[in-house]
C-alpha positions as CSV (number, residue, x, y, z in Angstrom):
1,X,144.5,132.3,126.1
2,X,146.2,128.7,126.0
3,X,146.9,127.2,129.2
4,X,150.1,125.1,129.5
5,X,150.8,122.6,132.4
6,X,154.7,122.0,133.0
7,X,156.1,118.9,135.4
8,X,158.8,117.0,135.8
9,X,160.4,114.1,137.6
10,X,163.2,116.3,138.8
11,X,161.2,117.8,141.8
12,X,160.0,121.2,141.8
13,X,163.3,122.8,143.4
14,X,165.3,121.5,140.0
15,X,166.7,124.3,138.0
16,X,165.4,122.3,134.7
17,X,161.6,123.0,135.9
18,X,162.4,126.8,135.9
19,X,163.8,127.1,132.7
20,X,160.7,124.6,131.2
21,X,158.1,127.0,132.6
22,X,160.3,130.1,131.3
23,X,160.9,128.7,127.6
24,X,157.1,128.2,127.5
25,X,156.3,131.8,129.2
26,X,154.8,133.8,127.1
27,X,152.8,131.5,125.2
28,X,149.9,130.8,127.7
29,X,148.9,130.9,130.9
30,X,151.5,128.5,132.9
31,X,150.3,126.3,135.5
32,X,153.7,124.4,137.7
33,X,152.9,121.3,139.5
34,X,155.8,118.8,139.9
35,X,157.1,116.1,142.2
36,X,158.1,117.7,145.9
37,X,161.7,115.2,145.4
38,X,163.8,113.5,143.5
39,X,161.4,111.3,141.0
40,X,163.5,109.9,138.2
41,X,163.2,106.3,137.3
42,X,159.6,106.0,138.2
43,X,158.1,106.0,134.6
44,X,154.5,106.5,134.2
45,X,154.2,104.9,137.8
46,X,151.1,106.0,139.8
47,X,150.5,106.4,143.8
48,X,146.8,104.1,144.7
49,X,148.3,103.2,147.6
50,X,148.0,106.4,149.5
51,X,147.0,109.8,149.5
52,X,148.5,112.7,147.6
53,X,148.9,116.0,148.9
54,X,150.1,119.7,147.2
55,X,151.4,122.7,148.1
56,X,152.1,125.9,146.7
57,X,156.0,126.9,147.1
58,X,157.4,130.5,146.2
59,X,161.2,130.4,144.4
60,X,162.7,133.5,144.9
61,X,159.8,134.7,142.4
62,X,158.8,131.5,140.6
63,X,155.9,130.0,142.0
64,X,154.8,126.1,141.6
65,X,153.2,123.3,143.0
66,X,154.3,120.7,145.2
67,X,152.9,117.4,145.1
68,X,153.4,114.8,147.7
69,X,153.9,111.7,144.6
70,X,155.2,111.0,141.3
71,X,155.9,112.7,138.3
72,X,152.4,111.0,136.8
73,X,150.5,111.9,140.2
74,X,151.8,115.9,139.6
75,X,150.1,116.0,136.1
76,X,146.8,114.2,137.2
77,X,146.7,116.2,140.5
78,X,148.1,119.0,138.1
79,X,144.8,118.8,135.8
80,X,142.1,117.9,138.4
81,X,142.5,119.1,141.5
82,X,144.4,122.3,140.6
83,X,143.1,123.2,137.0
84,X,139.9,122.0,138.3
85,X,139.5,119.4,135.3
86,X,140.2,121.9,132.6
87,X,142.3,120.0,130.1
88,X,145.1,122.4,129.0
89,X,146.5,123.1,125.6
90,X,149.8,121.9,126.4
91,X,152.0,119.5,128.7
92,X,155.6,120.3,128.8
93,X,157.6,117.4,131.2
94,X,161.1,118.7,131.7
95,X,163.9,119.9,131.2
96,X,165.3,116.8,132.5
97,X,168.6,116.6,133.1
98,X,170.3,113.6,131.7
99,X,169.0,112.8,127.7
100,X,166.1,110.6,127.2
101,X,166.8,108.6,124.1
102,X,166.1,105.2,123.2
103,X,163.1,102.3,124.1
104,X,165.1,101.8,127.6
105,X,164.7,105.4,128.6
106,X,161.0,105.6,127.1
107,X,159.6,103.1,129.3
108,X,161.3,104.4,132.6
109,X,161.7,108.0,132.3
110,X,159.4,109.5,134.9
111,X,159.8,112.8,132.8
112,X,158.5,110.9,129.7
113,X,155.9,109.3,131.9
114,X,154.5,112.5,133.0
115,X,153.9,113.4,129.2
116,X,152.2,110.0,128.5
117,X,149.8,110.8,130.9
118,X,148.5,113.9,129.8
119,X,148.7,113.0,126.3
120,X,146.4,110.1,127.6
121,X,144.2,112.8,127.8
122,X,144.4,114.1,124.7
123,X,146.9,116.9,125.3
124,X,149.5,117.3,122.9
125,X,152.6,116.7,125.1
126,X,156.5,117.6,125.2
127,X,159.4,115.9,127.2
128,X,162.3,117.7,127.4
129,X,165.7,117.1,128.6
130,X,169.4,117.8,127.9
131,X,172.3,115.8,127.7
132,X,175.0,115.3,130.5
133,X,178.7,114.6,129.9
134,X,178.8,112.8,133.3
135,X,176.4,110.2,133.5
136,X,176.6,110.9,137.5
137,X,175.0,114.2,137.3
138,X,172.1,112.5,136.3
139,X,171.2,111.5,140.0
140,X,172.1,115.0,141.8
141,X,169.3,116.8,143.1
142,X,169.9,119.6,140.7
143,X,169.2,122.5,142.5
144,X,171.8,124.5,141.6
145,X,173.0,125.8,138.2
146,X,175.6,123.2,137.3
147,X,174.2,122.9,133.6
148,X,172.8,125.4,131.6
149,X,169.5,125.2,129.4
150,X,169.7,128.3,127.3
151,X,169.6,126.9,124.3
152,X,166.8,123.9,125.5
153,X,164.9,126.8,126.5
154,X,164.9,128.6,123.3
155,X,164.4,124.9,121.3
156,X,161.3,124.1,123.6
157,X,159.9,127.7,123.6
158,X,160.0,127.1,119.3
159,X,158.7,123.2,118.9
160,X,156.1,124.3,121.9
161,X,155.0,127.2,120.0
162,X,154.7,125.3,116.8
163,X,152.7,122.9,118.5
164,X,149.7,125.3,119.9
165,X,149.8,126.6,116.6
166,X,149.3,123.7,114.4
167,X,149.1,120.6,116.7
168,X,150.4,117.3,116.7
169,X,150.5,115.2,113.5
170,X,147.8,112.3,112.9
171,X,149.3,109.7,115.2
172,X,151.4,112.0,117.3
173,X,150.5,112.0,121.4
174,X,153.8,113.3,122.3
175,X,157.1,114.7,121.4
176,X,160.6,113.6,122.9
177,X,162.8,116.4,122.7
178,X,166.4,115.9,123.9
179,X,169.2,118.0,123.4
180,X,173.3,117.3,123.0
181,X,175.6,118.8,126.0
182,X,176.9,121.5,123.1
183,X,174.2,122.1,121.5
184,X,173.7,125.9,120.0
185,X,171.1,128.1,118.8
186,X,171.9,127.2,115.5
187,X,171.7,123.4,116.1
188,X,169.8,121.2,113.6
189,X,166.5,120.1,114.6
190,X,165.9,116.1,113.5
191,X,163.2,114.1,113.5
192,X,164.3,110.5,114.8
193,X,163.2,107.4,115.9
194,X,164.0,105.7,119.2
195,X,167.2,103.3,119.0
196,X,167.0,100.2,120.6
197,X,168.6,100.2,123.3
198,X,171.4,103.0,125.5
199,X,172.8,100.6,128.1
200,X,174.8,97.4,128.2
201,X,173.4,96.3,131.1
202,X,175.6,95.0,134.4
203,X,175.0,93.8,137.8
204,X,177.5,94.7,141.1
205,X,178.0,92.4,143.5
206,X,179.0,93.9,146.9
207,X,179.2,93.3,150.3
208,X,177.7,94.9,153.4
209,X,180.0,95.3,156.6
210,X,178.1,92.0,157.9
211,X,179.5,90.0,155.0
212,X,175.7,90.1,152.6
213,X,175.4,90.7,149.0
214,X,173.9,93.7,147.6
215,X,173.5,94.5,143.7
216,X,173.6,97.6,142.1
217,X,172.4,97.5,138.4
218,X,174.6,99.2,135.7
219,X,175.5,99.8,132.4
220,X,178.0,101.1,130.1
221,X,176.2,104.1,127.4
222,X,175.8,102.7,123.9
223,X,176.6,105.8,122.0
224,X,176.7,104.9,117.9
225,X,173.4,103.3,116.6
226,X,171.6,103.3,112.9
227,X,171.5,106.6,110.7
228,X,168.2,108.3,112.2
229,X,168.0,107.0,115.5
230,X,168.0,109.7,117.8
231,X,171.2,107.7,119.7
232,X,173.0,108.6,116.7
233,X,171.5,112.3,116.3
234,X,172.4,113.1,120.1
235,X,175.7,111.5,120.6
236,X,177.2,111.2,117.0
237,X,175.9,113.8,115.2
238,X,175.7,115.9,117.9
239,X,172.3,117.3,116.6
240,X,169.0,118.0,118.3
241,X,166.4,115.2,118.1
242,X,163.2,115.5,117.9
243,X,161.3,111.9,118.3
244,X,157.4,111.4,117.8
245,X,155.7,108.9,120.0
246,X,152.2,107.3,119.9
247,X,150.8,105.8,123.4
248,X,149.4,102.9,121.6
249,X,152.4,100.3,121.6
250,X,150.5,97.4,119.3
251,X,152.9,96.0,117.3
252,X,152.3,96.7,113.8
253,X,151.8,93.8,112.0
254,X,149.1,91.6,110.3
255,X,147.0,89.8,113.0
256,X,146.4,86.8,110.5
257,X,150.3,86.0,110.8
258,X,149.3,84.7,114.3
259,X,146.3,83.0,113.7
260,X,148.2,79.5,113.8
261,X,150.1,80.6,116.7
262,X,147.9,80.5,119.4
């Protein structure tokens, strides 16, 4: 029987994490073990500093992990302490909510981080996550069930069961699955790249009551990009996309053009 470990960088009372471990029930055994808060933001950051801790918290019937870190602590604590070092089959990281699309969210995503980390392993890996019409909802705790992820559920539950099957292609760790706000059942499936960038990005200047700056970074979305970027899938064509990522980030070029460089 395949075993399937599911995270995320939600925390384990977020609504997305239930419907991740349902779209994958069914195929596997499932094993739950995510961030006991609010993670997002923290890429593929890990905790040296201090101890990690788990717990096992009961849902109203659905049954997962807590672990005292972030989303990259929950797989690794995930794998070794409470798999006991079996590798599993399968990583699912989501369903996130708020779309992660583009090199900007790649490289800070905790849910994405939380995939890197197990395909460091060599377990094919899935990040998942839907689109939000207010970029706001992004930073609620998501508890409740605000947004629904029917239709992520039923995408996840097909590219996951495609992947056990058949694997990932040569070069493949991990796929970045991210699906528009109306998205249906019947919703193309593309294969894209990441676009460049999905903020503009801005700095707030405020004051405190005692008269001292503070800064708050922001950002207005970029929402049109180049034909086959998943920018442009997600917010213009209003399609699913579907982006394969490697962990190795070496630039791929010839060496030899830098010999005289350096």
């Amino acid at each position: 029987m395949h075993r399937i470990l599911v995270s995320n960088d939600d925390g384990v009372y977020a609504a997305g994490l239930r419907a991740a471990a349902s779209g994958v029930q069914g195929l596997g055994q499932v094993v739950v073990a995510a961030p006991s808060g609010q993670k997002s933001g923290v890429g593929r950051s890990i905790s040296v500093f201090e101890p990690l801790r788990y717990a096992e918290v009961n849902l109203n019937g659905f049954r997962a992990y807590a672990v005292t870190g972030t989303p990259v602590d929950s797989v690794i604590i995930g794998i070794f302490a409470i798999m006991k070092g079996e590798l599993p089959d399968l990583c699912v990281s989501g369903i996130n909510v708020g779309e992660n699309i583009s090199t900007d969210t790649v490289t800070t995503s905790g849910t994405i981080g939380a995939a890197l980390e197990a395909a460091s392993y060599g377990i094919p890996s899935i990040a998942a996550s839907i689109q939000v019409v207010d970029q706001g909802d992004k930073f609620d705790m998501h508890h409740g069930a605000k947004h629904s992820f029917a239709v992520a559920e039923k995408v996840l539950h097909r590219v996951a069961s495609r992947v056990l099957e058949n694997g990932l292609p040569e070069g493949v760790d991990l796929l970045n699955l991210n699906v528009p706000a109306d998205a249906s059942e019947g919703t193309e499936i593309v294969v894209t790249r990441l676009a460049r960038k999905i903020f503009t990005t801005k700095v707030q200047e405020r004051f405190d009551p005692r008269g001292r700056p503070y800064y708050w970074i922001d950002g207005d979305l970029i929402t049109q990009d180049a034909e086959g970027t998943d920018v442009q899938t997600v917010y213009q064509d209003r399609k699913i996309s579907l982006t394969p990522l490697s962990l190795d980030s070496t630039a791929r070029i010839d060496f030899k053009e830098m010999d005289g460089m350096f």
